[in-house]
N, C-alpha and C positions, 0 to 999 in steps of 0.2 A: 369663335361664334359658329353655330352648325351651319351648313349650307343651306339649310331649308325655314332658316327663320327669315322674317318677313324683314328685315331690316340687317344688310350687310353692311360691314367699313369694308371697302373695296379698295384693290391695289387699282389704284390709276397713274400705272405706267403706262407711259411710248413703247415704242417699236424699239429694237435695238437697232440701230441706224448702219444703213449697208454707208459705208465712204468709199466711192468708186472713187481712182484718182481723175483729178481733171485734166480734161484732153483738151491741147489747145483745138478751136474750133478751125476748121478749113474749109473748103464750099460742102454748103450741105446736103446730104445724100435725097433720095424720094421718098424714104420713110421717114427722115427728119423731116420737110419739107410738109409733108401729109399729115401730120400732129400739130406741128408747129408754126406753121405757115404764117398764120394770123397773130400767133401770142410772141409779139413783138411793138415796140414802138408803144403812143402812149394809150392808155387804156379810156374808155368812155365816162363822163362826169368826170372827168380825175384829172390833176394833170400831169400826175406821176409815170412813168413808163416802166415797161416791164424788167429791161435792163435792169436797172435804177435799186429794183425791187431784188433779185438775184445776186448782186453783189453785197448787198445792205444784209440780206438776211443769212445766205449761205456761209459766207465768211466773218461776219461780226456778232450777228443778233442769234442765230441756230448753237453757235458751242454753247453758251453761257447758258442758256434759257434750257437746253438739254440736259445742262448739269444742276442747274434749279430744278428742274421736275423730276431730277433720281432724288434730290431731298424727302426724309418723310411726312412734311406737312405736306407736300404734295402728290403724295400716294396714295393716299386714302380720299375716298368719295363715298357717302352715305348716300344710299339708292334702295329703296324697295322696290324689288324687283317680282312682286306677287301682285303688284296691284293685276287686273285684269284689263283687257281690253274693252275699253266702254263704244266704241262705234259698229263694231259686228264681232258676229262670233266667229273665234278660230280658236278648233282646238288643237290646230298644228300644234307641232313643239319640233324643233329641229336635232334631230337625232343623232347629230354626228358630234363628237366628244370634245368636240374644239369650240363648240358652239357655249359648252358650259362655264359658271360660275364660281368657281371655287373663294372662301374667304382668302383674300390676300396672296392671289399669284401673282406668277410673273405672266405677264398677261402678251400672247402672240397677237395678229390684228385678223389674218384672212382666217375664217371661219369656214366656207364653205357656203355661206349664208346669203343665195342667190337666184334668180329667177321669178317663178310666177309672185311668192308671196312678198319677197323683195320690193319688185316691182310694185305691187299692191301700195306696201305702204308708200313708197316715192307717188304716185298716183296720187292718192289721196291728200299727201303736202302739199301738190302743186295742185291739185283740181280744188280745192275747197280753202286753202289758206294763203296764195296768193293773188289775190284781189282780181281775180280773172274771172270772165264770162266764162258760162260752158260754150256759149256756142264759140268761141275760138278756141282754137284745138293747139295743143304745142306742139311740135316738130318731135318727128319720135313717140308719142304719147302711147301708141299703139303699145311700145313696148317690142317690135316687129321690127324695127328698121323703115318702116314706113312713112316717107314724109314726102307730098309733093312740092313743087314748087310755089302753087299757088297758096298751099298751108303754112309754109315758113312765112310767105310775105306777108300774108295775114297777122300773124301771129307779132311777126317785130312790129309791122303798122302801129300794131294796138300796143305794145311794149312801149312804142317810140312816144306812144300818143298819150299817156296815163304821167301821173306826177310826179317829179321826180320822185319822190320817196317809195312811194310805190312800186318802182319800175328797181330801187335799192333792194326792197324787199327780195322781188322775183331772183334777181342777184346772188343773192345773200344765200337763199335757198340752193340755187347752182350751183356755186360755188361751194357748200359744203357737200354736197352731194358729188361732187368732182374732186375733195378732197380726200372724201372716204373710197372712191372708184381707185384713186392713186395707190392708196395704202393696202387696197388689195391688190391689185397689180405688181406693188414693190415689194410687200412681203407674200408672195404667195406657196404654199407648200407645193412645190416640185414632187417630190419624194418621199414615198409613205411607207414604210416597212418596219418588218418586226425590226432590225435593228437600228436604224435612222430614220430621222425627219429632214428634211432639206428642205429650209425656203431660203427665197430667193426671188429677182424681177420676173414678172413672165411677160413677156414684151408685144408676144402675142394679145395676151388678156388686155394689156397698154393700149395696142392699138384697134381693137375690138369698140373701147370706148372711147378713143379719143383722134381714130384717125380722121380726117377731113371728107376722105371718100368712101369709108365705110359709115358714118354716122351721116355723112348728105352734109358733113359743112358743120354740126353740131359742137366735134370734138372740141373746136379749137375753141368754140366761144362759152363752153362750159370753161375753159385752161383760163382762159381773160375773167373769167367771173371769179377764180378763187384768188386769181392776182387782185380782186376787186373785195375780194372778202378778206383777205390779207390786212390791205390795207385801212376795213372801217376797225381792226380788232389793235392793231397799232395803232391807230390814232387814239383810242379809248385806254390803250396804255400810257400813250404819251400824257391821256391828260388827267388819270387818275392819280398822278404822283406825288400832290399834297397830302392825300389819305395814306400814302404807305409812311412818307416821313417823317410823319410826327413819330415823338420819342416812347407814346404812348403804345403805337402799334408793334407788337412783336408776334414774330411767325414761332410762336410755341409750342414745342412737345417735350420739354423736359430736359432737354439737354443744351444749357444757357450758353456756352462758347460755339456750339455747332449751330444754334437759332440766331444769333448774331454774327457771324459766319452768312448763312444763306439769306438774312434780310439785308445785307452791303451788297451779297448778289445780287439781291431782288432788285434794290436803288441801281445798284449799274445798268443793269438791263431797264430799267424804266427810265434813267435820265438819256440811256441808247435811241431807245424808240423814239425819247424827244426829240433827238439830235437830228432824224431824219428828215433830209431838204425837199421832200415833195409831200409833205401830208394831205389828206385826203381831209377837203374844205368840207365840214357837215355846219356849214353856216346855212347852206343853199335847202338844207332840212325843216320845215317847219317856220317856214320863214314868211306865211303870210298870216291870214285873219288866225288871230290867238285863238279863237272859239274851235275853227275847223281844225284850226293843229294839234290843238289837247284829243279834240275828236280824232284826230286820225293817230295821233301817239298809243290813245288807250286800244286802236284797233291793233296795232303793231303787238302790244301788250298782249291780249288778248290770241290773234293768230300765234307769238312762241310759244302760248300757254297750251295752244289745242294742238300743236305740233310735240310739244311734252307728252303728252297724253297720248298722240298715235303713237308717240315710240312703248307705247306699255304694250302694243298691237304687236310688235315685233316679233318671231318666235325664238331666235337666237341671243341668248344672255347676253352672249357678250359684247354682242352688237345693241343690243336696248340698253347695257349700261353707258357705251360709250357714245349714243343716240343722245342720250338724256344730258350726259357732260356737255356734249358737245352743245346742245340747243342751249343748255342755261346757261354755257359760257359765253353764247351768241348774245343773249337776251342780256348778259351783265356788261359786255360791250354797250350794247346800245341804251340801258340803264346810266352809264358812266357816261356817253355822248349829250343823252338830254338831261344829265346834269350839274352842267357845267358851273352854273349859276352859284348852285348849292357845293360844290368840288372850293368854288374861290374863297368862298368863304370860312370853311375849315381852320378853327383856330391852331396855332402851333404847339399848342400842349391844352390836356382837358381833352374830354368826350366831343367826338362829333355828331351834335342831332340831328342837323341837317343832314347830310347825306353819310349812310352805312353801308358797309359789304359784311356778310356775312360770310364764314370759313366756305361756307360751301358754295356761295359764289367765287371767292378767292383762287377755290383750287380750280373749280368749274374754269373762269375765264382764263386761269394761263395755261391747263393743262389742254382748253380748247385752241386758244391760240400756239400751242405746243402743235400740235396737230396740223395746223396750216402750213407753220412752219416748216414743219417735217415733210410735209408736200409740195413743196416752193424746193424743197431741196432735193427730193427725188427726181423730180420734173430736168434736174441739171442729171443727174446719174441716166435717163431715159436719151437724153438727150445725144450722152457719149454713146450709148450703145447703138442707137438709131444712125446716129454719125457715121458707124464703120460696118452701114449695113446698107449694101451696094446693088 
């Protein structure tokens, strides 16, 4: 298919995964200590801890689930990428050659794709789609490094003071926004020359966004937020798992021994997720007047709907394609949490009318939960280098 028609199959590959080997930990250095400070022990609404979370994903849940997303049902993502930007005009387009499209690469993550228009769009996620006053300002918002003290306290006050779900959303949003900070930091081009390319971590650019004293305190509690978004997209695995089992569902493209082959992977890795002993309770969700919580479900609906939409604002391909993966693999998370009801009911053989995923949910939610993954395990590779840096 040409690169210029309105409708790509897109290779929705990962990053090819740097495996530093693991260093046993010893007391930790001032530059571990100034990232990492806070992202330990157990995390907020949850009562899962971050340890917990590192062990579980790094070494059991990350190999399998990396080897699931090289399969080709989960390569391919259908994205039009011409829609246009419907909330302002930009006729940016980002002109640097990493930033482009092609049908069906092997797809690198750092782009180059950073600063004022970046910025922009993270702005407008958080000033208009999570449920926040203008007149409270978030820490950082500037975009400057500018945050006083008197503006953080404001800011969590009102955080601390909104409904739980709510205060998930704001979350939710960090957390992926600090997933994608990661994966440019861990795969970043080093080295640009006619003859090579070199990426690689850049530890600098690491701690640029996530130190404690360069961000005023920021860094660490964006790190606990994707530890936070981790866990609502595992638990929506753990509980979607009547829908893959039926005998009816097959992951098909044609080649019947490799499709069954990768759906026993798929069943391993989702009876994994189950297996996990601290899940993140979304009972405490929508759990009061039925009226206000439909109400407040369809605004959740609604807010990843107009967050789809700013990523068409994006100027950099391959970052609005992977924008767009990632929100709608958020939004089938949280699809799959408020459906629980409808999940139980799913007969074991026959169509399910009650509750469906479609393929492009399918690939959307693991290939998005692929992606967190992937940053729960860079966070250990940041971790060793920070360690022996004295």
């Amino acid at each position: 298919m040409a690169a210029g028609s309105g409708l790509l199959l897109l290779r929705a590959v990962g990053f090819a995964v740097l495996l530093l080997p693991v260093v046993p930990r010893g007391p930790p250095s001032v530059a571990e200590r100034r990232c990492f400070c806070q992202v330990t022990g157990h995390l907020d609404d949850c009562t899962c801890d971050v340890e917990t979370i590192d062990a579980f994903n790094n070494y059991k849940l990350f190999p399998r689930l990396n080897e699931l997303l090289e399969s080709d049902y989960f390569r391919y993502y259908k994205v039009n990428l011409k829609k246009p930007c419907p909330f302002w005009n930009d006729n940016s387009h980002c002109g640097i050659r990493d930033c482009a499209v092609k049908p069906c690469p092997s797809v690198k993550r750092y782009t180059g794709y950073k600063g004022p228009d970046a910025w922009k769009i993270w702005n407008s996620i958080y000033e208009e789609n999570c449920f926040k006053p203008q007149n409270v300002k978030r820490p950082l918002a500037s975009g400057r490094g500018e945050s006083s003290v008197s503006l953080r306290h404001m800011f969590y006050k009102w955080l601390q003071g909104v409904c739980v779900e709510k205060r998930a959303f704001y979350r939710l949003v960090s957390g992926l926004h600090a997933s994608i900070n990661i994966h440019l930091s861990a795969r970043y081009l080093l080295q640009d020359t006619w003859s090579e390319k070199k990426w690689g971590p850049n530890v600098t650019e690491f701690q640029q966004r996530f130190d404690e004293v360069i961000t005023r305190g920021e860094g660490p509690r964006r790190l606990k937020n994707l530890y936070f978004l981790y866990l609502i997209e595992l638990r929506a695995l753990s509980k979607v798992l009547p829908f893959f089992e039926r005998p009816a569902f097959q992951l098909y493209t044609g080649n019947k021994s490799h499709d069954a082959e990768m759906k026993n992977l798929l069943l391993e890795i989702l009876h994994l997720a189950k297996s996990f002993p601290l899940h993140f309770d979304e009972n405490s969700f929508f759990a009061g007047n039925k009226k206000e919580a439909a109400k407040l479900k369809e605004e959740f609906r609604l807010h990843f709907k107009n967050i789809s939409k700013i990523m068409d604002c994006v100027g950099c391909f391959k970052c609005r394609l992977w924008g767009k993966l990632q929100t709608q693999g958020l939004g089938t998370a949280l699809k799959i949490l408020f459906s629980e009801s409808l999940i139980e009911k799913i007969p074991e053989s026959g169509p399910s009318y009650g509750f469906q995923l479609t393929r492009q949910e399918i690939v959307a939610l693991f290939n998005a939960f692929g992606r967190i993954s992937t940053s729960v395990r860079e966070l250990e590779n940041f971790r060793n280098i920070l360690q022996n840096m004295r």
